[in-house]
Structures are given as C-alpha cells and as structure tokens.
N, CA, C, O and CB atoms as a CASP TS submission, in Angstrom:
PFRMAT TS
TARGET T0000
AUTHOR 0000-0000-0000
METHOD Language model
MODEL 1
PARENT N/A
ATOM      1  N   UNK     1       0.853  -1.168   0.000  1.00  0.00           N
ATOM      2  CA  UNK     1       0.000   0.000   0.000  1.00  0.00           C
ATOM      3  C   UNK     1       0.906   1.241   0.000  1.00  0.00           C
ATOM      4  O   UNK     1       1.892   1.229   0.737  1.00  0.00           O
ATOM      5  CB  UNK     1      -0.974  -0.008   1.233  1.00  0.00           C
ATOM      6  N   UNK     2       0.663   2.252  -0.728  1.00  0.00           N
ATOM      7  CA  UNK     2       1.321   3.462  -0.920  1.00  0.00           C
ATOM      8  C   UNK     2       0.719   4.459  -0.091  1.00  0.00           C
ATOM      9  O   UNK     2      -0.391   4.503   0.440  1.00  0.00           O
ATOM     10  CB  UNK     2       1.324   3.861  -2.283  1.00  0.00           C
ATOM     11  N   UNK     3       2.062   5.555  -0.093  1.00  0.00           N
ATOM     12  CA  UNK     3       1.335   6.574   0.860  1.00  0.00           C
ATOM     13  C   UNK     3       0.040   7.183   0.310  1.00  0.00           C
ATOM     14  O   UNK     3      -0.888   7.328   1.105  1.00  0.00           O
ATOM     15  CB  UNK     3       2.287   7.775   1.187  1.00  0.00           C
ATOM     16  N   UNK     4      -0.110   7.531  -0.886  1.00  0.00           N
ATOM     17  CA  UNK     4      -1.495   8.052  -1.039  1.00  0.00           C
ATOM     18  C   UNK     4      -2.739   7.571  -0.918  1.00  0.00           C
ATOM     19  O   UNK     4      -3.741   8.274  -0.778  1.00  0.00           O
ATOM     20  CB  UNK     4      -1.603   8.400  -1.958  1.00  0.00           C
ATOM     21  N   UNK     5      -2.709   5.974  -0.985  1.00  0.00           N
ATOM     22  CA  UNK     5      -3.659   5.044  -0.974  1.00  0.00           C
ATOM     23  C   UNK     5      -3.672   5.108   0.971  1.00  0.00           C
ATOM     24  O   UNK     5      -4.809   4.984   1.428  1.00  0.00           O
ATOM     25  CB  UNK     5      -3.137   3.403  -1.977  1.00  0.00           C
ATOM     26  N   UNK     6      -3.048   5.205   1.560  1.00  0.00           N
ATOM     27  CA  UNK     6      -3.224   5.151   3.226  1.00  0.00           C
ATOM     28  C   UNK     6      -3.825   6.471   3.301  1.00  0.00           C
ATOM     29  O   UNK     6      -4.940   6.583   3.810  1.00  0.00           O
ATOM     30  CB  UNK     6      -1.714   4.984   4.287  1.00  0.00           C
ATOM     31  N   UNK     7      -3.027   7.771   2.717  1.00  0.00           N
ATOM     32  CA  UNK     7      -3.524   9.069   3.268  1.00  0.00           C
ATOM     33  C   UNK     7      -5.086   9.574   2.811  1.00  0.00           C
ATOM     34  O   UNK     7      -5.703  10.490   3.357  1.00  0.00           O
ATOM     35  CB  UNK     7      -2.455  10.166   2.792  1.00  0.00           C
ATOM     36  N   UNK     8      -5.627   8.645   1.533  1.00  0.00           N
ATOM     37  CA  UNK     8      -6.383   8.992   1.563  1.00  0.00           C
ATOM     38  C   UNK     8      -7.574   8.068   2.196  1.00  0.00           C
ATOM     39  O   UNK     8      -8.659   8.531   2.546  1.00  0.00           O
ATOM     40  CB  UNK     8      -6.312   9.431   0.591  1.00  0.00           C
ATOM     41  N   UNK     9      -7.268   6.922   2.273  1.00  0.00           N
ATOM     42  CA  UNK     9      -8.080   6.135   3.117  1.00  0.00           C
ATOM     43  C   UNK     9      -9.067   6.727   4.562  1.00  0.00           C
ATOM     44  O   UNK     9     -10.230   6.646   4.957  1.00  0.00           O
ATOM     45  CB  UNK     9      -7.054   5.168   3.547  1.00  0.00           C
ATOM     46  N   UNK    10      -7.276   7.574   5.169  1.00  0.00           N
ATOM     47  CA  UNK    10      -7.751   7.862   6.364  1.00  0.00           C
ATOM     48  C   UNK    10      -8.661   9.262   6.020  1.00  0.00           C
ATOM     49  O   UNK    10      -9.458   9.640   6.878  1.00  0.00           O
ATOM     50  CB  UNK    10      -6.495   7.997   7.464  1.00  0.00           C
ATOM     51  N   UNK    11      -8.545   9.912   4.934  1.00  0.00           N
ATOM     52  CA  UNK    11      -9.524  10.975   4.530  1.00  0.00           C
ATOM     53  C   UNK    11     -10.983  10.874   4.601  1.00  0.00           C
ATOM     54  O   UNK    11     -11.862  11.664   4.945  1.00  0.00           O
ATOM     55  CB  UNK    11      -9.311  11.248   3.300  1.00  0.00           C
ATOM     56  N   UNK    12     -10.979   9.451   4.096  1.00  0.00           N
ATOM     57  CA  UNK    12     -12.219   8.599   3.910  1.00  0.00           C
ATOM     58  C   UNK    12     -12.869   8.624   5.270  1.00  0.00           C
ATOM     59  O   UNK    12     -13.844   9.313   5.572  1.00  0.00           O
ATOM     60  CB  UNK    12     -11.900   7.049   3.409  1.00  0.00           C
ATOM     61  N   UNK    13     -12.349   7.964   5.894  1.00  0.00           N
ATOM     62  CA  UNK    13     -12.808   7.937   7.445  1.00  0.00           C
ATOM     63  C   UNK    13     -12.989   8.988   8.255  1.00  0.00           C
ATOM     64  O   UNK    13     -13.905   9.004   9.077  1.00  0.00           O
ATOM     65  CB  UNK    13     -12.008   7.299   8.173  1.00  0.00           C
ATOM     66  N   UNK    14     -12.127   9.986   8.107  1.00  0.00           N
ATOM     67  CA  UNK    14     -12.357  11.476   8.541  1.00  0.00           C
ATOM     68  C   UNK    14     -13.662  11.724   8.397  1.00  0.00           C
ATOM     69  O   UNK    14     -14.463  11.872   9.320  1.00  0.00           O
ATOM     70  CB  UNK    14     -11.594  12.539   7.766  1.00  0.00           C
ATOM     71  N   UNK    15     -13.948  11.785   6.941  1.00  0.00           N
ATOM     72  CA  UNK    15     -15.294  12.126   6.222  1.00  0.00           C
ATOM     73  C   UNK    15     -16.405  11.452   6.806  1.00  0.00           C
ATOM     74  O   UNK    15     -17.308  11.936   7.489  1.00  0.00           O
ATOM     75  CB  UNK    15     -15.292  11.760   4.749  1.00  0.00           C
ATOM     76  N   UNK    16     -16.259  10.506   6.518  1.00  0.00           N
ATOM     77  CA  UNK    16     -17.450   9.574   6.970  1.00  0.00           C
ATOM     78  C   UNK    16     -18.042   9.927   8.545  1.00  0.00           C
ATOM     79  O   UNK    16     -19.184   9.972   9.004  1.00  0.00           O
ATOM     80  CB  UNK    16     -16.857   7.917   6.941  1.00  0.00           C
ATOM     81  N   UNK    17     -16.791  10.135   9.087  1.00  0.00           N
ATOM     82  CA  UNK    17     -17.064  10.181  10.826  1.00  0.00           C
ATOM     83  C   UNK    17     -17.978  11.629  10.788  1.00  0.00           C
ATOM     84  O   UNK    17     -19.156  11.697  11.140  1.00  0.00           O
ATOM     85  CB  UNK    17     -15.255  10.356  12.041  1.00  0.00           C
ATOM     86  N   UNK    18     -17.338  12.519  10.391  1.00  0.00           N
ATOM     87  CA  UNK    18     -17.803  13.394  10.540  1.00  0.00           C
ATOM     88  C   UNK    18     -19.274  13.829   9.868  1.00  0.00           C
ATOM     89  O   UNK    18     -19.936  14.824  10.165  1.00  0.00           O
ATOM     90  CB  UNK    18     -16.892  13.965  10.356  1.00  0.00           C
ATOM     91  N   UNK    19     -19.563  12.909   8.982  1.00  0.00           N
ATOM     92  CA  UNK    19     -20.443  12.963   7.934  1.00  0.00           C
ATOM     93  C   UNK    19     -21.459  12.678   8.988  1.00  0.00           C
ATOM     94  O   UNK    19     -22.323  13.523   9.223  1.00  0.00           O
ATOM     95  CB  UNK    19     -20.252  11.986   6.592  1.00  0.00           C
ATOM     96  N   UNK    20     -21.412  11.365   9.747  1.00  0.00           N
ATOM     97  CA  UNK    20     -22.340  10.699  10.665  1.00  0.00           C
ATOM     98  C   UNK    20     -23.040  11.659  11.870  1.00  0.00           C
ATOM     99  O   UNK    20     -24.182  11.660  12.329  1.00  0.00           O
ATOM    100  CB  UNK    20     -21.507   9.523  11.326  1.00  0.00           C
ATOM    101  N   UNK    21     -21.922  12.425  12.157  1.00  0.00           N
ATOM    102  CA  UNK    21     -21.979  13.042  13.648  1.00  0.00           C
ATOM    103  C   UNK    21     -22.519  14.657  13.248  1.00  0.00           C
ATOM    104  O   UNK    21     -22.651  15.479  14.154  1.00  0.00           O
ATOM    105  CB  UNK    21     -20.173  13.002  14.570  1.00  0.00           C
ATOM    106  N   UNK    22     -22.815  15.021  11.806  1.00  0.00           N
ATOM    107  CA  UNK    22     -23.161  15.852  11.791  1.00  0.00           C
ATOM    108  C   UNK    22     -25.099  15.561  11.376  1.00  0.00           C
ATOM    109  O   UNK    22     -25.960  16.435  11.461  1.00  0.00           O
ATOM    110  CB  UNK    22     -22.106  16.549  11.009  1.00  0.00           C
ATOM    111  N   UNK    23     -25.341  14.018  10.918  1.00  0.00           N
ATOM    112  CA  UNK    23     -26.855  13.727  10.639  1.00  0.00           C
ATOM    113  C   UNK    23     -26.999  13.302  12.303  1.00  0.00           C
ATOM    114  O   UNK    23     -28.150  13.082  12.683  1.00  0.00           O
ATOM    115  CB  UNK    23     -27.286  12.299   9.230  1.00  0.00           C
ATOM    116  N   UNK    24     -26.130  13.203  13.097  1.00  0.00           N
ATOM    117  CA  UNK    24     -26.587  13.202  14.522  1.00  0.00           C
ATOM    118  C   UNK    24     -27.225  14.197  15.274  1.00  0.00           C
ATOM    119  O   UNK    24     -28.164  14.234  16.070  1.00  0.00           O
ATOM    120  CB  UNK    24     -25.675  12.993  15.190  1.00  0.00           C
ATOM    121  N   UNK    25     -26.421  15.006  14.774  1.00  0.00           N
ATOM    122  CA  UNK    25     -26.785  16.898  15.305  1.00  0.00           C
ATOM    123  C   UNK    25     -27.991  16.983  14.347  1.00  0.00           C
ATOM    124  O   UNK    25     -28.617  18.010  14.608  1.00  0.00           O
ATOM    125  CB  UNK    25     -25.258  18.504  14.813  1.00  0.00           C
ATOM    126  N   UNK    26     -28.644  16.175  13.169  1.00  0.00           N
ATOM    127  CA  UNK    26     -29.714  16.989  12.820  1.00  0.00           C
ATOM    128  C   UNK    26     -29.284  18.067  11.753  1.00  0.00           C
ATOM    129  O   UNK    26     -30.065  18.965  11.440  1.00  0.00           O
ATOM    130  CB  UNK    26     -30.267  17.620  14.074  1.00  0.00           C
ATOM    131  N   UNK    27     -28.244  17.978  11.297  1.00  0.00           N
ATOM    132  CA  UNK    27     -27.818  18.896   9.977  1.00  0.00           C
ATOM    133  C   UNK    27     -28.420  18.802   9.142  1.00  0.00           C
ATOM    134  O   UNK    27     -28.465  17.623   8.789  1.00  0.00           O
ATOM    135  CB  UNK    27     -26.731  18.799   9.380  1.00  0.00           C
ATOM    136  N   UNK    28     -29.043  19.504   8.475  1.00  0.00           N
ATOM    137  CA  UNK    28     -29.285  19.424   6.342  1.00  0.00           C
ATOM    138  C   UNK    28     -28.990  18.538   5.891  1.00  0.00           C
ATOM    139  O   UNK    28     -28.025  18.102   6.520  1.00  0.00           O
ATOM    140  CB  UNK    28     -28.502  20.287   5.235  1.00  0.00           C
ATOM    141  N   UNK    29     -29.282  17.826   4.978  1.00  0.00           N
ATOM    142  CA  UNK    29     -28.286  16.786   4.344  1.00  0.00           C
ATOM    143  C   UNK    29     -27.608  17.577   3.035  1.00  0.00           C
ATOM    144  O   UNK    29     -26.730  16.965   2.428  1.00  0.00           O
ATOM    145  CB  UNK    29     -29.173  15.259   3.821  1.00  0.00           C
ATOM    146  N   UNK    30     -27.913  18.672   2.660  1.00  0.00           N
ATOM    147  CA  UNK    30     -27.367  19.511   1.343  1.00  0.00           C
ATOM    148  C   UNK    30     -25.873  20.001   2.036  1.00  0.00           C
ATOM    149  O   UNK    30     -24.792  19.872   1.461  1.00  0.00           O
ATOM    150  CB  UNK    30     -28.578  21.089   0.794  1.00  0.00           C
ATOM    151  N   UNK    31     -26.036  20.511   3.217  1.00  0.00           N
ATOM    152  CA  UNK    31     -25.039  20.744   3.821  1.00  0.00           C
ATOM    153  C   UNK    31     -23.819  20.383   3.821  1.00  0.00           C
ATOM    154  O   UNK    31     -22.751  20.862   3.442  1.00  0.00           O
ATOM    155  CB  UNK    31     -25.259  20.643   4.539  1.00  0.00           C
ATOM    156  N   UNK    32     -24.437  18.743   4.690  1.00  0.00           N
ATOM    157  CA  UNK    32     -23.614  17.801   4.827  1.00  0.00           C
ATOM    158  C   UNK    32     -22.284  17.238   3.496  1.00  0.00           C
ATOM    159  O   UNK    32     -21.080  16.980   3.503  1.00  0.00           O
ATOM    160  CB  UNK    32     -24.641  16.826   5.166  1.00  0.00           C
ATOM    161  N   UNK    33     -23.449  17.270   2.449  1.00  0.00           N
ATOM    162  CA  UNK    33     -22.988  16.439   1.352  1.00  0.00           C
ATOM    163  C   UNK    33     -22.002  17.774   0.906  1.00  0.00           C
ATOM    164  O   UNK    33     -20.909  17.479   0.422  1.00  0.00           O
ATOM    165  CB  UNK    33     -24.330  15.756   0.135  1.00  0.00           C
ATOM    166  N   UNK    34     -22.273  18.933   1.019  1.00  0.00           N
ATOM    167  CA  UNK    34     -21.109  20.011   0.694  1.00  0.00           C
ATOM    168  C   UNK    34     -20.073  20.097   1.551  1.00  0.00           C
ATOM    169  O   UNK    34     -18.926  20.517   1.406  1.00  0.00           O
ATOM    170  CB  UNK    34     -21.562  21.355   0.640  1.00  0.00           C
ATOM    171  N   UNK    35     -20.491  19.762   2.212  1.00  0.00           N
ATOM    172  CA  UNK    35     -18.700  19.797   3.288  1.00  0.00           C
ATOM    173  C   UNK    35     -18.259  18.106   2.854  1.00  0.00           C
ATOM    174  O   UNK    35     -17.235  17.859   2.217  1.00  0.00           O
ATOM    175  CB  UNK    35     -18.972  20.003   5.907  1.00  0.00           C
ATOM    176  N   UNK    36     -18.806  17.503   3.121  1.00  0.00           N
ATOM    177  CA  UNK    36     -18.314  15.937   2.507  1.00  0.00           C
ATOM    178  C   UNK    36     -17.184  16.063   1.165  1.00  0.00           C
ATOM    179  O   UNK    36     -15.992  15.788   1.023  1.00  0.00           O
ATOM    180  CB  UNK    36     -19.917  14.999   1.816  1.00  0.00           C
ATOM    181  N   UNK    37     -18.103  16.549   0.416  1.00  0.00           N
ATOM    182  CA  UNK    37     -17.384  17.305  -0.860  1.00  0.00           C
ATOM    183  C   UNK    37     -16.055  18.459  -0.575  1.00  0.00           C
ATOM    184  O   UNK    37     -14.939  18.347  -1.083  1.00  0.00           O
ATOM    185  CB  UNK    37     -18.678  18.219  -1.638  1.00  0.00           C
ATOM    186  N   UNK    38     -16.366  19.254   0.097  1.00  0.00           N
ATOM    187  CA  UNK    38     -15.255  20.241   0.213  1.00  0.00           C
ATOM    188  C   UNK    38     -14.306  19.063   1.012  1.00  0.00           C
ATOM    189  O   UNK    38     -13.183  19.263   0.551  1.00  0.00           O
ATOM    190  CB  UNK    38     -15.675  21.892   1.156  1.00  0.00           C
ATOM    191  N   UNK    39     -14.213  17.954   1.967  1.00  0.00           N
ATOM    192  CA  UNK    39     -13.202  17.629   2.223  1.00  0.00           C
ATOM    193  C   UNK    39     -12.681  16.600   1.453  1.00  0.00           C
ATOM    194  O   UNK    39     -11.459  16.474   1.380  1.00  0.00           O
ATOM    195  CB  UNK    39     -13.209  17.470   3.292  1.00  0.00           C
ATOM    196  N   UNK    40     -13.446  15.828   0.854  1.00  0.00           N
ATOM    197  CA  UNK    40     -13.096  15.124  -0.337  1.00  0.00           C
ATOM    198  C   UNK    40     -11.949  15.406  -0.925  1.00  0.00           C
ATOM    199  O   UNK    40     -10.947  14.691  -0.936  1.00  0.00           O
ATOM    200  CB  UNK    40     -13.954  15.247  -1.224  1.00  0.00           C
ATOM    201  N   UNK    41     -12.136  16.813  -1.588  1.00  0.00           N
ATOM    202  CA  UNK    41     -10.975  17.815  -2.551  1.00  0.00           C
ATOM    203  C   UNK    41     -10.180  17.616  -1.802  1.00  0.00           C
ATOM    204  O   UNK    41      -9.221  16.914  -2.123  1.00  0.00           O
ATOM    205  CB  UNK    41     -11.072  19.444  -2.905  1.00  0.00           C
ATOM    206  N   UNK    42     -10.300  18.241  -0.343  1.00  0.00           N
ATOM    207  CA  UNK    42      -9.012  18.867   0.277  1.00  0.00           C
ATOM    208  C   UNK    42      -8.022  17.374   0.611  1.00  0.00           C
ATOM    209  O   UNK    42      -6.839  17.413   0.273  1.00  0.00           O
ATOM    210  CB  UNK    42      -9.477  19.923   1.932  1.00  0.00           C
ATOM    211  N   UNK    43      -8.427  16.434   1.101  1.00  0.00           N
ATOM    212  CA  UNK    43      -7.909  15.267   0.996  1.00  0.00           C
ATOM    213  C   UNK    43      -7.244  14.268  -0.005  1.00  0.00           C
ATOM    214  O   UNK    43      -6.561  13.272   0.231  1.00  0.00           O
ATOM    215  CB  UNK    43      -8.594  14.884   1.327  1.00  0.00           C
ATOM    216  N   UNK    44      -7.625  14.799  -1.148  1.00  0.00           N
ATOM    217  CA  UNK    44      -7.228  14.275  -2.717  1.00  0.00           C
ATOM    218  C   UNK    44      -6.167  15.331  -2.583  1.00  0.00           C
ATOM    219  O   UNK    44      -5.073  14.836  -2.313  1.00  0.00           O
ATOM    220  CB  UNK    44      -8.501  14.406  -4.250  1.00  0.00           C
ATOM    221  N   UNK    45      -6.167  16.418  -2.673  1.00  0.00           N
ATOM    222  CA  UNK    45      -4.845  17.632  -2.737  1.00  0.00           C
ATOM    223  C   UNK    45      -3.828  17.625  -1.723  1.00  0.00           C
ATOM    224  O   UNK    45      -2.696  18.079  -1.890  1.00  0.00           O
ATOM    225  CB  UNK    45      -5.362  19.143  -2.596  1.00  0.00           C
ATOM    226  N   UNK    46      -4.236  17.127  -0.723  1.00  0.00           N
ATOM    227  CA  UNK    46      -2.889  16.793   0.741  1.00  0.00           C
ATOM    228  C   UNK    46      -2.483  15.413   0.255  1.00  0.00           C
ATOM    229  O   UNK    46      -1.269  15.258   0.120  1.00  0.00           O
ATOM    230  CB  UNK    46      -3.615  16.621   2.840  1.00  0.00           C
ATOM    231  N   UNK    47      -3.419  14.178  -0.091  1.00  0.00           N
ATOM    232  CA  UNK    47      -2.782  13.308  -0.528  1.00  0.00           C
ATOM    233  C   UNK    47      -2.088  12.851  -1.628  1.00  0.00           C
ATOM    234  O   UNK    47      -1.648  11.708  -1.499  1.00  0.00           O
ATOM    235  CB  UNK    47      -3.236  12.831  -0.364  1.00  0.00           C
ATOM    236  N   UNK    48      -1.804  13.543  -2.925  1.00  0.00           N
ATOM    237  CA  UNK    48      -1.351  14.197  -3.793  1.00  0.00           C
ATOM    238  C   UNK    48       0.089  14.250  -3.293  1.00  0.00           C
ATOM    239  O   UNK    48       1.121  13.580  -3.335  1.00  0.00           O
ATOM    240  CB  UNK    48      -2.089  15.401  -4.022  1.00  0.00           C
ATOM    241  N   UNK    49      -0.474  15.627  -2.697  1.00  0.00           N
ATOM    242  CA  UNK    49       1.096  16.738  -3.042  1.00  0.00           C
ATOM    243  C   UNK    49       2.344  15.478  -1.927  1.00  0.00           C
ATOM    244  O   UNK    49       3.574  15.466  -1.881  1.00  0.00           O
ATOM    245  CB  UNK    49       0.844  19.320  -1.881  1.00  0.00           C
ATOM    246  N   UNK    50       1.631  14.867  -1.425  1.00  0.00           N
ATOM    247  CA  UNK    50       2.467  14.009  -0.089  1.00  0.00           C
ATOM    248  C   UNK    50       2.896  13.201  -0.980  1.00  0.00           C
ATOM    249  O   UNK    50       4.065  13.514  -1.211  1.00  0.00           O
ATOM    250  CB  UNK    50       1.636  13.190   1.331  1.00  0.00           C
ATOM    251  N   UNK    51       2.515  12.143  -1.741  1.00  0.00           N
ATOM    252  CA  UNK    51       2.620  10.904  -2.380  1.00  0.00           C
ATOM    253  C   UNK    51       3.854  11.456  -3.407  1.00  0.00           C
ATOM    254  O   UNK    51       3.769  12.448  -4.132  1.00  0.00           O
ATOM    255  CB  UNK    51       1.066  10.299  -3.112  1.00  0.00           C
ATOM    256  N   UNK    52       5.083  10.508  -3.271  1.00  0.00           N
ATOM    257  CA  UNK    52       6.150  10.355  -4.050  1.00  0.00           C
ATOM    258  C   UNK    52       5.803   9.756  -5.376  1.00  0.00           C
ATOM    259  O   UNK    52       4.999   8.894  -5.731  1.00  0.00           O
ATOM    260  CB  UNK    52       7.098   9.611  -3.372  1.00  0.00           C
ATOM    261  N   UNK    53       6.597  10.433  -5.928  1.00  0.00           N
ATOM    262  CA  UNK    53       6.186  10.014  -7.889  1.00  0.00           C
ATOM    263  C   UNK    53       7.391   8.872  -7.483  1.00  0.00           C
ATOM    264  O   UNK    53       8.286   8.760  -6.645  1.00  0.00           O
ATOM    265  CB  UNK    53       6.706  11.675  -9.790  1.00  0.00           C
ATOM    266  N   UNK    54       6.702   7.928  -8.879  1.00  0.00           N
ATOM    267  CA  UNK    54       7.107   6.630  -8.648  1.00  0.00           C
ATOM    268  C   UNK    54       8.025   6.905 -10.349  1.00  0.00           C
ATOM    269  O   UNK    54       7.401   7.489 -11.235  1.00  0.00           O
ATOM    270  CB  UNK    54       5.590   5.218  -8.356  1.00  0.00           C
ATOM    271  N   UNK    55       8.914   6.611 -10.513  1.00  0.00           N
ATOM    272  CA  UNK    55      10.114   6.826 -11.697  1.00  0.00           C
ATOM    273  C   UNK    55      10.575   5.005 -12.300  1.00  0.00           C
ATOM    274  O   UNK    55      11.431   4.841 -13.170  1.00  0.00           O
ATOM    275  CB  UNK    55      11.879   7.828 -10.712  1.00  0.00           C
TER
END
C-alpha cells in the first residue's frame, strides 16, 4: 500500500465520521454532502502533493 492510498483512506474515514456526527446533530443533508465534498478535494490535494512520484 502506498502513501497516497493510506492518506487517503484515512480521509475517507475522517469524512465519513464526521459525515455521521453531523446527521446526529440533525444537519441538512445539502449541507452535509457540501462539506463531505469540500473535504473530499481537500484530501485528494494533501494526498497528492504528499505521495512520491514513482520513476
């Protein structure tokens, strides 16, 4: 497993957790699914710029 495939895994789970605990509180779900989305990106772009090019 490569670093980007771990870093974004744990992105995954970030998301999700937080995804859960915010239909706990009773959030929007339009909301939700936009921040889901905004961290999506941001997690694809940290796990990216981290991940060593393979030569």
């Amino acid at each position: 497993m490569n670093w980007f495939n771990l870093a974004f895994a744990g992105w995954v789970i970030v998301i999700i957790a937080l995804a859960l605990a915010a239909y706990m509180m009773k959030a929007p779900p339009v909301w939700i699914a936009i921040g889901s989305l905004a961290l999506l990106g941001v997690g694809i772009i940290t796990s990216v710029s981290r991940a060593k090019p393979r030569i």
